[in-house]
C-alpha positions in Angstrom: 0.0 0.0 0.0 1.6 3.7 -1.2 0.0 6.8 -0.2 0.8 10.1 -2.5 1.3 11.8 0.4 5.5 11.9 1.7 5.1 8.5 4.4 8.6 9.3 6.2 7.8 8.2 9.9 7.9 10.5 12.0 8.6 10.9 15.7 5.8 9.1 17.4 4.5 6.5 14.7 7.9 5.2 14.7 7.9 4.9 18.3 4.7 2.8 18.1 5.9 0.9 15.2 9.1 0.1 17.5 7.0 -0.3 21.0 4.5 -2.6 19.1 7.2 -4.7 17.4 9.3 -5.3 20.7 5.9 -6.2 22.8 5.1 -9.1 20.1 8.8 -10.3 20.6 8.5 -10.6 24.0 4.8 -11.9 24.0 6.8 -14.7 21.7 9.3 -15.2 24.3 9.3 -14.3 27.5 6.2 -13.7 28.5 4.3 -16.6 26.9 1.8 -17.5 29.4 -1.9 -17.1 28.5 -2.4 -15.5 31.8 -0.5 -12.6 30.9 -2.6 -11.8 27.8 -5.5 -12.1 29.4 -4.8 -9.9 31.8 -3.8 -7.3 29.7 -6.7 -7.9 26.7 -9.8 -6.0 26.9 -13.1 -8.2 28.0 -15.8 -6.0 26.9 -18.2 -8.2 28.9 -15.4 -7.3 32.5 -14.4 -4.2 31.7 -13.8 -2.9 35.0 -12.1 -6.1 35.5 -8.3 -5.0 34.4 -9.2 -1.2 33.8 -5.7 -0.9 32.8 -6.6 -2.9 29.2 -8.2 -0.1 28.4 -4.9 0.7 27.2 -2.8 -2.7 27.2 -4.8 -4.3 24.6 -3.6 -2.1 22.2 0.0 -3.1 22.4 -0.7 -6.8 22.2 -1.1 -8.5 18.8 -2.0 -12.3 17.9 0.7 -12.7 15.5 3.6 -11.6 12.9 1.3 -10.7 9.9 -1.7 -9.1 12.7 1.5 -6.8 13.5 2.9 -6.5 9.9 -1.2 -5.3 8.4 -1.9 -2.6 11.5 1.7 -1.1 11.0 1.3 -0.8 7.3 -1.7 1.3 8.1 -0.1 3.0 10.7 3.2 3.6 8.3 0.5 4.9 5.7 -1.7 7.3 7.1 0.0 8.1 10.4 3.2 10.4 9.4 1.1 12.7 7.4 -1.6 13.2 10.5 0.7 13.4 12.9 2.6 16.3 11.1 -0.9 17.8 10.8 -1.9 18.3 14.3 1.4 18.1 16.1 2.8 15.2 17.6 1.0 15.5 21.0 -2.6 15.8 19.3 -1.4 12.9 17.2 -0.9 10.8 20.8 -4.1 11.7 21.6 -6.4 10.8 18.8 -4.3 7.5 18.5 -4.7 6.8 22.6 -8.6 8.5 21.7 -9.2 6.1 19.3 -8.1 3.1 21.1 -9.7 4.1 24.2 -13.0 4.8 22.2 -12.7 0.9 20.2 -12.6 -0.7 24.1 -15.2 1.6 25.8 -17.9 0.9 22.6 -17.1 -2.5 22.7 -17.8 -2.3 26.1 -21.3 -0.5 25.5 -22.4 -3.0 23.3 -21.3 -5.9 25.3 -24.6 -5.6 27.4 -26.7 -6.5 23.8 -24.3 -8.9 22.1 -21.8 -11.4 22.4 -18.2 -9.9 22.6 -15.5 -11.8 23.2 -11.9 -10.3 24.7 -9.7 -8.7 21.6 -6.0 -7.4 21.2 -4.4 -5.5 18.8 -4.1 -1.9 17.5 -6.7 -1.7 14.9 -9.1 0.6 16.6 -6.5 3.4 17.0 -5.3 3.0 13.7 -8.4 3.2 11.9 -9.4 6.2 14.0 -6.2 7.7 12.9 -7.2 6.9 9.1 -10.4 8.2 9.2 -9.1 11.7 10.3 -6.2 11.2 7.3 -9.5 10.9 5.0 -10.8 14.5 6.4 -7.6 16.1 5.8 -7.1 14.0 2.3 -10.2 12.8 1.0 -8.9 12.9 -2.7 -5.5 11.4 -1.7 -4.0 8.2 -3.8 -3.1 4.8 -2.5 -2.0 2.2 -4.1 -3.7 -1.2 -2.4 -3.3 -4.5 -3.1 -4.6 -6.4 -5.1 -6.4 -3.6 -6.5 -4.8 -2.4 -9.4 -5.6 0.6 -9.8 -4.7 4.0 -7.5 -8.2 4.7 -5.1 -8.5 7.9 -2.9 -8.3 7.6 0.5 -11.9 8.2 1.3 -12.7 5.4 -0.9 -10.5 3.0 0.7 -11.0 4.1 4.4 -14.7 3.5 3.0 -14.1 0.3 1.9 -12.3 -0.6 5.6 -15.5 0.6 7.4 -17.9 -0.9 5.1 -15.6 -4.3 5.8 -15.9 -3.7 9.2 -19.7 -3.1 9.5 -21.2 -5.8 7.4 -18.7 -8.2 9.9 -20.2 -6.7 12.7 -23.6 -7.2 11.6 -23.0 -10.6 9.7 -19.5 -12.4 10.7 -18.4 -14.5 13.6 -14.6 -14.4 12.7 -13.3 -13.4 15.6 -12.3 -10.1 14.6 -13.2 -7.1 16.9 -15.1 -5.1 14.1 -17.2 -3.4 16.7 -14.3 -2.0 18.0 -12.9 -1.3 14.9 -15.7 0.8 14.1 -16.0 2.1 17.7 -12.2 3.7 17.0 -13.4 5.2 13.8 -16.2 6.8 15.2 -13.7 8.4 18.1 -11.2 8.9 15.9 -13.6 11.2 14.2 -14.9 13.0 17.3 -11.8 13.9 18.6 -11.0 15.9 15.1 -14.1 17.7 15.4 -13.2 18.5 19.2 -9.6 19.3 17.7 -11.2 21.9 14.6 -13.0 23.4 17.6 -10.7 24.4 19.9 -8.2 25.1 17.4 -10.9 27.5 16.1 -11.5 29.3 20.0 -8.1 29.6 20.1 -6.9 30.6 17.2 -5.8 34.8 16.9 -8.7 36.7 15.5 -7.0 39.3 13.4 -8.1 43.0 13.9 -10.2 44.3 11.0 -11.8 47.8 10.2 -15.3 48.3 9.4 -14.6 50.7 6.4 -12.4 51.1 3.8 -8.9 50.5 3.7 -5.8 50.7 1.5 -4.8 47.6 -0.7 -2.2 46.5 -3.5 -3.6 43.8 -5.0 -5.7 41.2 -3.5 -7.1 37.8 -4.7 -9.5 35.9 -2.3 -10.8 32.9 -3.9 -13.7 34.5 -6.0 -12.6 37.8 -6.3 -9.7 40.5 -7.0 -9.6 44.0 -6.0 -7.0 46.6 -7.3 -5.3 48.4 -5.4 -5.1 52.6 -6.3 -1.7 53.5 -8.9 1.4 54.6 -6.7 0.5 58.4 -7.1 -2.3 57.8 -4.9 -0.9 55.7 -1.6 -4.3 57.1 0.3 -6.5 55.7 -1.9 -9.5 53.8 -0.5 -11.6 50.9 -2.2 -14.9 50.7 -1.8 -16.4 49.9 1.5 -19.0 47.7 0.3 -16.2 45.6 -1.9 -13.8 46.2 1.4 -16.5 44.6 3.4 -17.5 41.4 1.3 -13.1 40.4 0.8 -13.3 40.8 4.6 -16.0 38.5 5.2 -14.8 36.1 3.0 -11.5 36.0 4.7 -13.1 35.4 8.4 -15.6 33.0 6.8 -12.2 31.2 5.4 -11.1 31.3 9.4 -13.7 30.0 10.8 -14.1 27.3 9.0 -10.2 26.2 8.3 -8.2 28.0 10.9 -5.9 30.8 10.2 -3.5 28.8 9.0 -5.3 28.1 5.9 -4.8 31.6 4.4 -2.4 32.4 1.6 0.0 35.1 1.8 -2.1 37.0 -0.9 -4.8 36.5 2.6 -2.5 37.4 5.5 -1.4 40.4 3.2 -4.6 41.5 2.6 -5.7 41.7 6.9 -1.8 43.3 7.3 -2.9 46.0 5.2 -6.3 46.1 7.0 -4.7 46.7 10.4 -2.6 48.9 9.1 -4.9 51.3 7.8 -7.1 50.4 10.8 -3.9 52.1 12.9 -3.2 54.9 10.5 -7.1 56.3 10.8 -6.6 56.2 14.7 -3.9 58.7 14.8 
């Protein structure tokens, strides 16, 4: 599987990959006894019973290629997200997700059958789904489809898998939890958008005119006035709507997301905004 997005491992999914790899190692020799991992799975049907598997299962795995398929994913979609929010907001929708997979699990366990599970799949696929918001139209390359599909298509594909297994299957595989660590992997973005957006500087703006070179925001483009005329004003109504545009833009992205034609554009503003209180 190739993403078309740069998959260098960054500082925390290589730490999992490594953290992940060992525990399997010594789960394969040292601490072989079935005791151990089943105090450290999660029992959705107990799960008060060990509360620290809330966070253990994810660390166990039942095997090489169980390993080998979560840290592909991981390897695929986790460098980009993690370099998108930062590596501690990274920990925390991957220890969000995981959590979330048990806890669901653990809500459902009171209408249906669930049997204790391991493994990292929950986080992951939490992680993925928030990849698919930031890169819905991003190509992967998955086998054995041989063709490039876009990563909403395939995360898609793995929660479509997932559901018709919860709903149909008896193969042992946790897909309720799965799906529980999509589902938390996407509330913790929202939760993420909305505090970034609290928090985030509100740039100072005028309610009139101002002075501009040349400004392009998305729909429009307003001139600035020649060099002869530095004072020159646009037109407050025009003035108004490029504003509003550019807070809209904000709001809805962060302030991050503006260009530098943008962040030009609300310099001048305050600048002008200064000037006319002197």
């Amino acid at each position: 599987m190739i993403g078309s997005l740069s998959p260098r491992v960054t500082r925390w999914v290589g730490r999992l990959m490594a953290i992940n790899a060992v525990v399997l190692l010594l789960q394969l020799t040292v601490f072989t006894s079935p005791e151990i991992t089943a105090a450290l799975q999660f029992t959705p049907s107990a799960p008060l019973r060990h509360p620290w598997s809330y966070l253990s299962y994810m660390f166990l795995h039942a095997g090489i290629l169980h390993l080998a398929a979560n840290m592909l994913l991981l390897f695929v979609f986790g460098p980009a997200v993690e370099r998108r929010l930062g590596s501690r907001s990274f920990l925390g929708l991957y220890f969000a997700s995981g959590i979330g997979a048990a806890a669901f699990s653990a809500a459902l366990a009171g209408f249906i059958n669930m049997p204790p599970f391991i493994g990292a799949s929950g986080a992951i696929l939490g992680v993925a789904v928030v990849f698919a918001q930031f890169w819905p139209d991003a190509e992967l390359l998955a086998f054995p489809i041989p063709v490039p599909i876009s990563a909403r298509t395939f995360v898609g594909i793995l929660l479509a898998f997932d559901l018709i297994g919860a709903i149909w299957f008896n193969d042992q595989i946790a897909h309720r939890a799965h799906l529980g660590g999509a589902l938390f992997g996407f509330l913790y973005l929202q939760a993420f958008a909305l505090v970034r957006r609290r928090t985030a500087p509100q740039p100072v703006v005028p309610r009139r005119a101002v002075m501009a070179t040349q400004v392009h925001l998305g729909l429009a483009a307003h001139k600035a006035a020649p060099p002869s005329a530095p004072h020159a004003e646009m037109s407050p109504a025009l003035d108004q709507d490029a504003i509003d545009r550019v807070l809209d833009k904000i709001s809805a992205s962060g302030i991050e997301s503006l260009t530098q034609q943008e962040r030009r554009f609300l310099a001048d503003v305050s600048e002008r905004k200064r000037n006319q209180g002197h």
